[in-house]
N, C-alpha and C positions, 0 to 999 in steps of 0.2 A: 563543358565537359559532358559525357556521356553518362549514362547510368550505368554502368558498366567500371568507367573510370572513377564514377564518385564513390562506389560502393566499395571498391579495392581502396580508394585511400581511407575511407572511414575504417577498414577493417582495417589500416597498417596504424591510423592515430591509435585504433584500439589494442592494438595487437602490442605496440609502443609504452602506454599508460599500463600495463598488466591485466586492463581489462576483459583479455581475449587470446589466450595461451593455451587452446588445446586444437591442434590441426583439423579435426576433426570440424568442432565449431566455426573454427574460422573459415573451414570452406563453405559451411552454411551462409554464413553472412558473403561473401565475395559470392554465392549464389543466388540468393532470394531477394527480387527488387522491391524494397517496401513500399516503392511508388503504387505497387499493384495492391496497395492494402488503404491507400489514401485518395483514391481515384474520385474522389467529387469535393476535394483539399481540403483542409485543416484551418485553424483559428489562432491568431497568432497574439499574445497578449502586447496590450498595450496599455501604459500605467498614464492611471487616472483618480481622480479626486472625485467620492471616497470611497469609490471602488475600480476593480480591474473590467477594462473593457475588451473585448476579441474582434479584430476583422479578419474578414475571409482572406483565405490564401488559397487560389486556384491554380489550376492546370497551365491556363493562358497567362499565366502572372510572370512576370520576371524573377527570378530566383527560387522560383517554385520549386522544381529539384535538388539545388543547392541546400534549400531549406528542408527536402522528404530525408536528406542524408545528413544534415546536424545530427549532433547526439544530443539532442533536445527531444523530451516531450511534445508531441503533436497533439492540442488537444482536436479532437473530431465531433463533440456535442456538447448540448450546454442544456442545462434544463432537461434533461430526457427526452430534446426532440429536435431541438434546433442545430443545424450544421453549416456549415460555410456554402450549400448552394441557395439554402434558406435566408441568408443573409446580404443587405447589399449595401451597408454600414456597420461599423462597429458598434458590437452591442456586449450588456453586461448579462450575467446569469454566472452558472454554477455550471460548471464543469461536470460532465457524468461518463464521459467515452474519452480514448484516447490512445495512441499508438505509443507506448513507453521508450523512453531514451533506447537506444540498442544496447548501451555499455549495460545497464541495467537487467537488459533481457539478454543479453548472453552471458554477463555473469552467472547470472539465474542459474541458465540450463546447465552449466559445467560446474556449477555449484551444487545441481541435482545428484553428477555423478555416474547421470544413467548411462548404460552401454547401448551398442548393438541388440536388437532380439527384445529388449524389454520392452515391457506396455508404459505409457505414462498416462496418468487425467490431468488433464488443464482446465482448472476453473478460472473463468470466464476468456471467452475467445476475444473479445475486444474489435477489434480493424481484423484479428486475422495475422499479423506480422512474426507475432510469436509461435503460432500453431504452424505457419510455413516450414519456420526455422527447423523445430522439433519435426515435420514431416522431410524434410532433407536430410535430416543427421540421422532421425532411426526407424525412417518409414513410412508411410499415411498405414499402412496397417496397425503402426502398435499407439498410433494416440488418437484419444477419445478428447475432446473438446467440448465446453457444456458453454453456453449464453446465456445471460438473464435476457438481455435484448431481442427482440425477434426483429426488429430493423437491420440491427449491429451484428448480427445472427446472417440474415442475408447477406447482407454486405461483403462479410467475411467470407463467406460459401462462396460468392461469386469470384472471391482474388483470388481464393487456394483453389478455384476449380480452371480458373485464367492460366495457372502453371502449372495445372496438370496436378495437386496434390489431392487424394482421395480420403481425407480423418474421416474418423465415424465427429459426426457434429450432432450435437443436440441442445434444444433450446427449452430455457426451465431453468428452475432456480439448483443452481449449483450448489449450494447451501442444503439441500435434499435429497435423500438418496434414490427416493423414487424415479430419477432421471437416468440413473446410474447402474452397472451390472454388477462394479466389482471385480476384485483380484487382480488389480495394477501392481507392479513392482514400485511405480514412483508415483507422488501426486505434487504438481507444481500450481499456486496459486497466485492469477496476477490480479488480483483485488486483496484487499486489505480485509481483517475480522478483526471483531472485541474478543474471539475466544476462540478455539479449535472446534468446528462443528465434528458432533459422534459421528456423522454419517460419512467425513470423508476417512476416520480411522476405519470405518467398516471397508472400504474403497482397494485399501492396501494390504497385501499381506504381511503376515509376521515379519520382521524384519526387513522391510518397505521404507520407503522415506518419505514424509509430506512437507514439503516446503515452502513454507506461508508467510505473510507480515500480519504482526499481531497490530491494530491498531487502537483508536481511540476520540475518544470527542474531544480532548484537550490538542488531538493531532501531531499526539507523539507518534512515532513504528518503529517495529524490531522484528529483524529477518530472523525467523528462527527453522532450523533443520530440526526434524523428528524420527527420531528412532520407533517405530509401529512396534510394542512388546507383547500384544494380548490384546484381547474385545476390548475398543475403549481405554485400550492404554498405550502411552508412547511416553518417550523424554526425550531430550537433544538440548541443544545448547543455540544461543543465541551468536548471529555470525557477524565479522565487521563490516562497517561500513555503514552508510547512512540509505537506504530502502524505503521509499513509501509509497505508495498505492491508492487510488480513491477505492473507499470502503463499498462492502458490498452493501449494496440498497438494503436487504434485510437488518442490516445490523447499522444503520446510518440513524444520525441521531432524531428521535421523535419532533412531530411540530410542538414550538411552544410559544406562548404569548409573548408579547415584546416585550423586551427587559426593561425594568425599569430597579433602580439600585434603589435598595430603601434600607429605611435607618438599622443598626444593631450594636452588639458591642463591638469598639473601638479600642484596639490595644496599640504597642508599638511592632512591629511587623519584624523576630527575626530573621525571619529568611527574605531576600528582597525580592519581588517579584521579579525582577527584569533579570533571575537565575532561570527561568523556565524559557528563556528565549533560548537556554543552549541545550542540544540534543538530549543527553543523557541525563540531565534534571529534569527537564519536562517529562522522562519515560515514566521518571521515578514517582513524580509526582502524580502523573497519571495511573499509575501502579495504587497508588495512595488513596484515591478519587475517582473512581473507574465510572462510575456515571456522571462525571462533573463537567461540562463545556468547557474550554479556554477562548474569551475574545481579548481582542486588545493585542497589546504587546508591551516591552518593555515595561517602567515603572507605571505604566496606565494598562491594567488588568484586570479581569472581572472574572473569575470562575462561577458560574451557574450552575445548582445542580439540578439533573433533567427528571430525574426524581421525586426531589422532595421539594423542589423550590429552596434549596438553602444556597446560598451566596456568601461568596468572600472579594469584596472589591477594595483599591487601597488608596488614599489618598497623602499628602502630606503635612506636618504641622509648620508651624513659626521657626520651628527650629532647624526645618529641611529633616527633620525626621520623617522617615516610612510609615503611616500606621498602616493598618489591617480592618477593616469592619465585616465583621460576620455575623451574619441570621438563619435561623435554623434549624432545624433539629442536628443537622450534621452539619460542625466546627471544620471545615474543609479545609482553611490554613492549618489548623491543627497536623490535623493528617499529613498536609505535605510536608512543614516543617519538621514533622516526627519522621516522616520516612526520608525524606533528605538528612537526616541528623543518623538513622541508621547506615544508609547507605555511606556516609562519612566516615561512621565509624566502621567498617567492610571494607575500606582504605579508596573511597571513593574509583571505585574502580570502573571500567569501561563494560558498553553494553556488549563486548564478545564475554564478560565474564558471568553474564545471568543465563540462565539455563530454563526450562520447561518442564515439568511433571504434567502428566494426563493420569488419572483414574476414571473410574465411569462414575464416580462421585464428583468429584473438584477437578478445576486448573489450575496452578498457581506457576509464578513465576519467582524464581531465587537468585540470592549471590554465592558463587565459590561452590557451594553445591546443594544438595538435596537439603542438609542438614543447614543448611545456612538461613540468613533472614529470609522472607516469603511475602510475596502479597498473592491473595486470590484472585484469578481473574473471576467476570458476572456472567458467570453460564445460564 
């Protein structure tokens, strides 16, 4: 099939699933070939013991196209360097660039809401794929596109300048306003934060909207829309569905010594670990423990904190009972069983029903409303 042909039927699987209902948008996507954003290919995971390995997926590859129009994740870097023309085996690393599912990035945008005429900032440009789309539906005049990367930076320059798109681009930590002018109607973010940076409310005007994933080191995320109310302040609500983004390098978790589990107190564990494997308990939890690492999974888990060195890992007794061992200054099962025990009693409700507060003091996140339970985010 064509590019052409592939790009039409992904918009109609999308247009199908409701991922993709506004004409507008969708003639974006049946226009903008993401192939011109992936031009030296992607990395395709391949599962491995005891970690994820990637080999290259090129241009000359059989199903290379078929593969640029999945609604899959492309990853494009590993380690903040390596890419699939660097590659000529599969290899393991850390993922740090990558071209996002499309269902994902056109929800986004129609989730923004922006019209015609208005300005948007798009923190972090990425491949480039998303800043197309936004340059077809309201201009290369009205969006502003920021990089941390200066590789992924070029790259991107080269595909939107390939079809003719003209953004203002700039490369710099997006996370700073120093790169930035100011006075957008919208701000969309496709990297992940542990908190709302002050510098993208300064970005927008009063009644403006920034649309970010709030993330985490235990690697929960939650889409949340923001209402801009005053210098430094905004609120909105958290939206459905499941949204996640590799975190922006500034706010990605510090290096730490290799873990090694040591002794502490040993209780019976009520909450069972292997609740944090599902979306909305991990948020909460994470909510609980905002500097805490999550490794492991299921009922073999280990929370770290990046902090203070306290730890909660769990093991089982004779009796198939759960325990809990925790060291530390900070009781970290504490915290999450207390805040999973609040959020229960808030009738365990879904993460469209937690909401956002900004002051230029605090961030905190709530259920039901303002007045309801709360955890701080670590600004």
């Amino acid at each position: 099939m064509t590019s052409q042909a592939l790009r039409d039927a992904l918009a109609d699987r999308l247009k199908a699933s409701g991922d993709l209902d506004d004409p507008d948008w969708e003639r974006a996507a049946r226009t903008v070939p993401r192939e011109a954003f992936v031009s030296g290919g992607f990395l395709r995971a391949l599962p491995a013991t005891p970690s994820t390995l990637y080999a290259p997926v090129r241009p000359d590859d059989d199903g290379w196209l078929e593969g640029v129009y999945s609604d899959d994740t492309l990853i494009t870097q590993l380690d903040g360097h390596l890419r699939a023309v660097d590659l000529i085996a599969p290899q393991g690393g850390d993922p740090t660039s990558s071209s996002t599912l499309p269902s994902l990035v056109l929800r986004m945008w129609q989730q923004l809401g922006v019209t015609s005429g208005q300005r948007v900032l798009e923190i972090g440009t990425g491949t480039g794929y998303s800043t197309g789309l936004g340059c077809e539906r309201l201009g290369s005049a009205n969006i502003t596109s920021v990089e941390y990367d200066p590789e992924n930076a070029e790259q991107a320059a080269a595909g939107l300048k390939e079809l003719g798109y003209a953004p203002d681009l700039r490369v710099g930590d997006g996370l700073d306003a120093s790169v930035i002018d100011g006075d957008y109607h919208a701000l969309i973010a496709t990297c992940s934060v542990r908190h709302i940076p002050y510098a993208w409310l300064d970005q927008v005007r009063v009644g403006g909207t920034v649309l970010a994933t709030i993330a985490g080191w235990m690697g929960a995320y939650g889409l949340v829309k923001l209402t801009v109310t005053g210098r430094g302040q905004a609120t909105g609500q958290f939206l459905p569905g499941t949204t996640s983004f590799m975190i922006a390098r500034p706010h990605s978790r510090p290096p730490r010594p290799p873990l090694v589990m040591l002794p502490g107190q040993t209780r019976p564990a009520e909450a069972q670990p292997a609740w944090m494997d599902d979306w909305t308990m991990r948020w909460v939890a994470q909510l609980a423990a905002p500097s805490a690492e999550r490794l492991g999974g299921g009922d073999f888990q280990v929370l770290s904190d990046v902090a203070t060195g306290s730890q909660a890992w769990f093991s089982t007794d004779e009796e198939g009972r759960r325990l809990v061992t925790q060291r530390g200054p900070i009781p970290l099962w504490d915290r999450v069983e207390d805040a999973l025990g609040v959020w229960k009693r808030a009738g365990s409700r879904p993460q469209s029903a937690f909401g956002m507060t900004i002051t230029p003091d605090a961030q905190w996140v709530w259920i039901g409303d303002e007045g309801g339970p709360a955890w701080r985010l670590p600004v």
